[in-house]
C-alpha positions as CSV (number, residue, x, y, z in Angstrom):
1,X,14.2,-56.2,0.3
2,X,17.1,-55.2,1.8
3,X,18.3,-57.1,4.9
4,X,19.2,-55.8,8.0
5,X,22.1,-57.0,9.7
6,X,21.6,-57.9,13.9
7,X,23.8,-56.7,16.1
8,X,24.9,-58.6,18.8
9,X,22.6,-57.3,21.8
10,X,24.7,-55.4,24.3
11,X,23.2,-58.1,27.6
12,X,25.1,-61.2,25.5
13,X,28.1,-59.2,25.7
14,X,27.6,-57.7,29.4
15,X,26.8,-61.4,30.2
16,X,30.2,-62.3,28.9
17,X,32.4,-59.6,30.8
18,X,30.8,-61.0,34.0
19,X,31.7,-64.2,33.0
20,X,35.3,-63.1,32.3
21,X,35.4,-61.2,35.7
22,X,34.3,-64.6,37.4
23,X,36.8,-66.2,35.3
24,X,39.9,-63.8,36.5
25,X,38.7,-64.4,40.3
26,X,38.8,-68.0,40.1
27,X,42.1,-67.9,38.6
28,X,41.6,-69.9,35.8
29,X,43.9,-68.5,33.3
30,X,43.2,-70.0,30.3
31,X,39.7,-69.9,30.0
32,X,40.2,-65.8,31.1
33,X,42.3,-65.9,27.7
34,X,39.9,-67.1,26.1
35,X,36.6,-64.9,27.0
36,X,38.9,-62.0,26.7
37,X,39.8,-62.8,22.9
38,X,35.9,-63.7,22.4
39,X,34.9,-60.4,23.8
40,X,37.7,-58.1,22.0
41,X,36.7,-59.9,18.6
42,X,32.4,-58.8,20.1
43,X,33.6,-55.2,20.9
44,X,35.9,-55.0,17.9
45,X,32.4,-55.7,15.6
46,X,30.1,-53.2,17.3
47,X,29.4,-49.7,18.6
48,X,29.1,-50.4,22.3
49,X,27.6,-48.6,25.4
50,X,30.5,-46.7,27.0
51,X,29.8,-48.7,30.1
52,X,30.5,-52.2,28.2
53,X,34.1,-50.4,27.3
54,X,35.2,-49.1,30.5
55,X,34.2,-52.6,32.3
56,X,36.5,-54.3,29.8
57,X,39.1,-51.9,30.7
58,X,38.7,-52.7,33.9
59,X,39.1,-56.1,33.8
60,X,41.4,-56.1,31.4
61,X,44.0,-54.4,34.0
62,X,42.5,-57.1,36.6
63,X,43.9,-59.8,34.3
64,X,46.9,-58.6,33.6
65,X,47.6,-58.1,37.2
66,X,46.1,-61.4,38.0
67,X,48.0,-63.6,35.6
68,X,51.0,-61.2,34.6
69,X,50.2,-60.4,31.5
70,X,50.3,-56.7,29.2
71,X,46.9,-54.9,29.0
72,X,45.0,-54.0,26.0
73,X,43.6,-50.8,27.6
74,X,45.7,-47.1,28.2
75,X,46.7,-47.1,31.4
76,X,45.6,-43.5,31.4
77,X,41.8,-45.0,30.8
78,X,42.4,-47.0,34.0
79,X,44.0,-44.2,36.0
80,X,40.9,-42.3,34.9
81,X,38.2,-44.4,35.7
82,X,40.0,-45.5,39.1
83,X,40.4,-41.9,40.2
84,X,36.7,-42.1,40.6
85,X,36.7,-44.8,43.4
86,X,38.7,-48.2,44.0
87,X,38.8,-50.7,41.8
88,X,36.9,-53.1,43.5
89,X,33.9,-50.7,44.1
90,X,33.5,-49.9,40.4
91,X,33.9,-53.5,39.4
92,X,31.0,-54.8,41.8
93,X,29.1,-51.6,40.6
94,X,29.7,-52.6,36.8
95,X,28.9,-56.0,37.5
96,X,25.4,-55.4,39.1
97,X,24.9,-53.3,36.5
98,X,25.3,-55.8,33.4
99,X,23.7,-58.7,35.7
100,X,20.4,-56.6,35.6
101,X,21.0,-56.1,31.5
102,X,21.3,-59.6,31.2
103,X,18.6,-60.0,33.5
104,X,16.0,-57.6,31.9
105,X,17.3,-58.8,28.6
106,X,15.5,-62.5,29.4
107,X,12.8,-60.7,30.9
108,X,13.3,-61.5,34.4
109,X,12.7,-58.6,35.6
110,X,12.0,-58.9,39.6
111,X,16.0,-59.7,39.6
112,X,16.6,-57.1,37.1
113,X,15.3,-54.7,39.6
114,X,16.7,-56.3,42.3
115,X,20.4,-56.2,40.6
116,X,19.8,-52.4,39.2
117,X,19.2,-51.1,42.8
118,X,22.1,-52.8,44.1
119,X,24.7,-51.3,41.2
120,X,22.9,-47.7,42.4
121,X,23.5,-48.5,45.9
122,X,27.1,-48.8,44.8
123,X,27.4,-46.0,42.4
124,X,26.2,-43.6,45.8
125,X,29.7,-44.9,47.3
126,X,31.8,-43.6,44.2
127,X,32.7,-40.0,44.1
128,X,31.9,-37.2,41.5
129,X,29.1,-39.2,39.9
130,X,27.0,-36.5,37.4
131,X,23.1,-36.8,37.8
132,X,22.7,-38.3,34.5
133,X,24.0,-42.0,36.0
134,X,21.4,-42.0,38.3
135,X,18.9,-40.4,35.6
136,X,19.8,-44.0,33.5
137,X,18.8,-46.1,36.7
138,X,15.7,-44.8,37.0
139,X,14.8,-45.2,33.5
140,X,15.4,-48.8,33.8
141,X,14.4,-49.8,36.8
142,X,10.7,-47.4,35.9
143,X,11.1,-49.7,32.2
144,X,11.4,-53.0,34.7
145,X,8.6,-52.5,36.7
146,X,6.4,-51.2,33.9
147,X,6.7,-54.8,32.4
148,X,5.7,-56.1,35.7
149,X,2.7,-53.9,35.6
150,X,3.7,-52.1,39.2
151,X,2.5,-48.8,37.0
152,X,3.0,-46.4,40.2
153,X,6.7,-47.7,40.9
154,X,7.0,-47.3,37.3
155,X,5.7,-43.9,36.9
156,X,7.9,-42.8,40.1
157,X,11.1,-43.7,38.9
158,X,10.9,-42.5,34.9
159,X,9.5,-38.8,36.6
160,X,13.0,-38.5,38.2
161,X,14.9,-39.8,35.3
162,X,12.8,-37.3,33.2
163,X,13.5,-34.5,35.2
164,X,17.1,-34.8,35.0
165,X,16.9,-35.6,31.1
166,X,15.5,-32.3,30.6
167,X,18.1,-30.2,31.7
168,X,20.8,-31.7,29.4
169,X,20.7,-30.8,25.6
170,X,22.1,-33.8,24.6
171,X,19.6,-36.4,26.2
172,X,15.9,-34.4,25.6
173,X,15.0,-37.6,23.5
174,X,15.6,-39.6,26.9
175,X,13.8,-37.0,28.1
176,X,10.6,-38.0,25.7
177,X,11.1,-41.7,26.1
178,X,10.2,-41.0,29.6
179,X,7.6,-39.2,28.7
180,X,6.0,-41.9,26.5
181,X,6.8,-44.8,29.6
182,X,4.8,-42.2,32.0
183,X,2.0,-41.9,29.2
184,X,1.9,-46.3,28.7
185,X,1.5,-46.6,32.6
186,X,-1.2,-44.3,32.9
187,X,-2.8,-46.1,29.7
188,X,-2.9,-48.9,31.4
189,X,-3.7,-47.9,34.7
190,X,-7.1,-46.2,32.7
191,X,-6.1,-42.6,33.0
192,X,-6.8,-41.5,29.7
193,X,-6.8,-37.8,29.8
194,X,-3.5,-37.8,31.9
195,X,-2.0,-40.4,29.4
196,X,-3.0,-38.1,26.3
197,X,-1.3,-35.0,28.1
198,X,2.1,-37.3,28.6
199,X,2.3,-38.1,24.5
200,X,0.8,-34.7,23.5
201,X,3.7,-33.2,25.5
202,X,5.9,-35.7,24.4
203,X,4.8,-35.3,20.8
204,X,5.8,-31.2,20.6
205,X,9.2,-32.1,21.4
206,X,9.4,-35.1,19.2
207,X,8.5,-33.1,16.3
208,X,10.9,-29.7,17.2
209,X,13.7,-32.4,17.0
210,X,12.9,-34.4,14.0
211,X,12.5,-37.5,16.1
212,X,10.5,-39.5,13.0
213,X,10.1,-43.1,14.4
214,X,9.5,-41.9,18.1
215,X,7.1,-39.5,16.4
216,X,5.2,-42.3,14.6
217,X,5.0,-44.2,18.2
218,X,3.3,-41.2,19.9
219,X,0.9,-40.9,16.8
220,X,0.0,-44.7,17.9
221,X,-0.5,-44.3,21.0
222,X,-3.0,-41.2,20.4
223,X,-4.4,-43.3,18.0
224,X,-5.5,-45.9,20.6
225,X,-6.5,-43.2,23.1
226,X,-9.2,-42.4,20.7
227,X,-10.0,-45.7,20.2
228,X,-11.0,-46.2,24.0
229,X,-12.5,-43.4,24.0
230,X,-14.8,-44.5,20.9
231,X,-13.4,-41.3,19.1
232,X,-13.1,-43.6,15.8
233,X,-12.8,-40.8,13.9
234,X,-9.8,-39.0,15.9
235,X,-8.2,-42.4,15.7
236,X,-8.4,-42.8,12.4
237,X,-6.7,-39.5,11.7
238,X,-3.6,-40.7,13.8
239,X,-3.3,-44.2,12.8
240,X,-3.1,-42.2,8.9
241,X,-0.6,-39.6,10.1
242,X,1.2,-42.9,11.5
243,X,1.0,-44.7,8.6
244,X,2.0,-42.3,6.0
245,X,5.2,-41.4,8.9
246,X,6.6,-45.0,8.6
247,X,6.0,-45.1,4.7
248,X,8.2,-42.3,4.3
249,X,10.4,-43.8,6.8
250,X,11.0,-47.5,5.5
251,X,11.5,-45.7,2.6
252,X,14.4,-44.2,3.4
253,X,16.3,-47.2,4.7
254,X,15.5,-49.0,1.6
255,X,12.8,-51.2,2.0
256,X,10.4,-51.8,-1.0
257,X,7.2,-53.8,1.2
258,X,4.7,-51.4,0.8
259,X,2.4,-50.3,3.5
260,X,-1.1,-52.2,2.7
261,X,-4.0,-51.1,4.9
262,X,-6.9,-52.5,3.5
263,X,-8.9,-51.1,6.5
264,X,-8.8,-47.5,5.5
265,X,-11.3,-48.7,2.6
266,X,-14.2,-49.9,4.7
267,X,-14.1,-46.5,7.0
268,X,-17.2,-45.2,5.4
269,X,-18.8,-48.2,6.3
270,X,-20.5,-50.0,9.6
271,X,-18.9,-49.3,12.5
272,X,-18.0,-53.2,13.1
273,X,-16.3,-52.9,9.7
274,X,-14.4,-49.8,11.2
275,X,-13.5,-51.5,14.4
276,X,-11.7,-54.5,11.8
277,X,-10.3,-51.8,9.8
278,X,-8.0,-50.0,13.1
279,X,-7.2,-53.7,13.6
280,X,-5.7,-54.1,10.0
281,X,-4.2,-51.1,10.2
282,X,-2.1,-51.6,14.0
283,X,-1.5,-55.5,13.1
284,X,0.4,-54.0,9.8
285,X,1.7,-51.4,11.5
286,X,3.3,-53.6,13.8
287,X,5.2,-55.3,11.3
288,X,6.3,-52.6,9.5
289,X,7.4,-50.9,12.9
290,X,9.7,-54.4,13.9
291,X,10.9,-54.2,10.7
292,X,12.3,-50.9,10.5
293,X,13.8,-50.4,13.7
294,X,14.3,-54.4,14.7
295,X,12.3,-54.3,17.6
296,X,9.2,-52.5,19.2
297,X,10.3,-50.8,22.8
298,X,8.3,-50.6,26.1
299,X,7.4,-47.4,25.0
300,X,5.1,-48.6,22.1
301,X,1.7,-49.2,23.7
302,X,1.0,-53.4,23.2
303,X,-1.8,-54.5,21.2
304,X,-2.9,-56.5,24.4
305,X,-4.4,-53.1,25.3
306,X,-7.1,-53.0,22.7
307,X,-10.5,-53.6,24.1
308,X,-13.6,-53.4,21.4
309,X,-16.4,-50.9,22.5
310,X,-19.3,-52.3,22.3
């Protein structure tokens, strides 16, 4: 098998610029040296967010101003990023921000929340801010209460996010994660046909773009509609569309486990042997989904949710 190399997670990083901001205010110049050599040698290794770059840029020019030493970043970068507000307002707004990363990243996610709506509270204050900022807080704060189960709050915040996702060309498969978080809370909350509706829409636009794994998620999830509903047969039909998806997927990238679902065999059988079979089939599933993409996102309906019908 081939092995898939982690990246560092952009919330260790985030974790250390705030660190390294808290270092530069204290005035403790050598251990500022020192986090700022650590997190060059971090961003030097990895494709960061934008936001993790201009935050070091920041505080890059904070330490050099602080301590009297040459900056790493343009000053035109500075210039440009200052010319939206001062440079105290974007550097509390940054460091809200990557607080409720970090904080969301160890899934605390009441002070994730609670950090998220303080860093939008300070974006408000900055000048010539596009929509698409605020679109990205209210996909994670709708994310963060999702995992808290508060499915209303949830489904409040991704319908803004969503509606300003869809009228940018570049972020329509933001637009269908949103569509997949409303889909999950409604899932949960019991509201079947309004769930199916979210991924079915979700689906169309997943497909027209050649969105593969989010493609094989929505499949899931339709799968395990049809499963509450008793539909065996309807699930069956997406859990093999969803299986053959991530086959031709893992393929790709070069992995050689094949996809076993001994449950597909009993499906002619009693229905208690069908019931085990779906089970096989989303257990395996599972695995093969972690492995492909490294993790399984909020959007990615949790076994947990599985009740057998009786």
């Amino acid at each position: 098998m081939s092995s898939v190399e982690k990246e560092i997670p952009s919330p260790y990083v985030a974790n250390l610029l705030n660190t390294w901001n808290e270092f530069i205010a204290a005035g403790k110049i050598q251990e500022s040296i020192d986090m700022k050599s650590e997190i060059e040698r971090l961003l030097s290794e990895r494709k960061d967010e934008m936001e993790l770059v201009e935050y070091f840029y920041l505080l890059d020019y904070s330490h050099s101003i602080a301590f009297g030493m040459g900056a790493i970043g343009s000053l035109a970068n500075v210039v440009s990023m200052l010319s939206k507000g001062n440079h105290e307002l974007l550097t509390t707004y940054y460091y809200d921000l990557c607080t409720g990363d970090y904080e969301y990243f160890n899934k605390n996610y009441t002070k994730a929340i609670a950090y998220y709506e303080s860093a939008e509270r300070t974006l408000s204050r900055i000048p010539d801010v596009g929509d698409l900022k605020f679109a990205e807080f209210h996909y994670k704060i709708g994310i963060a209460y999702y995992a808290i189960d508060q499915h209303l709050f949830s489904v409040s915040h991704v319908a803004k996010a969503k509606e300003i996702f869809e009228k940018e060309e570049m972020h329509k498969n933001d637009a269908i994660q949103c569509s997949m978080i409303m889909g999950v809370n409604l899932y949960d909350m019991g509201r079947l046909d309004e769930a199916e509706i979210a991924f079915r829409g979700a689906l169309t636009e997943s497909e027209y773009h050649g969105y593969a794994m989010v493609t094989a998620k929505i499949y899931h999830n339709l799968g395990l509609i049809q499963w509450q509903r008793a539909s065996y047969d309807k699930a069956i039909y997406f859990l093999k569309r969803l299986i053959h998806m991530i086959g031709s997927e893992t393929q790709k990238k070069g992995y050689r486990r094949s996809i076993c679902c001994p449950g597909l065999i009993t499906m002619q059988d009693t229905e208690k042997k069908r019931l085990i079979g779906i089970s096989l089939v989303l257990n395996n599933v599972m695995n093969i989904m972690m492995m492909s993409t490294g993790q399984v996102e909020n959007p990615f309906i949790s076994m947990k949710s599985l009740q057998w019908k009786k």
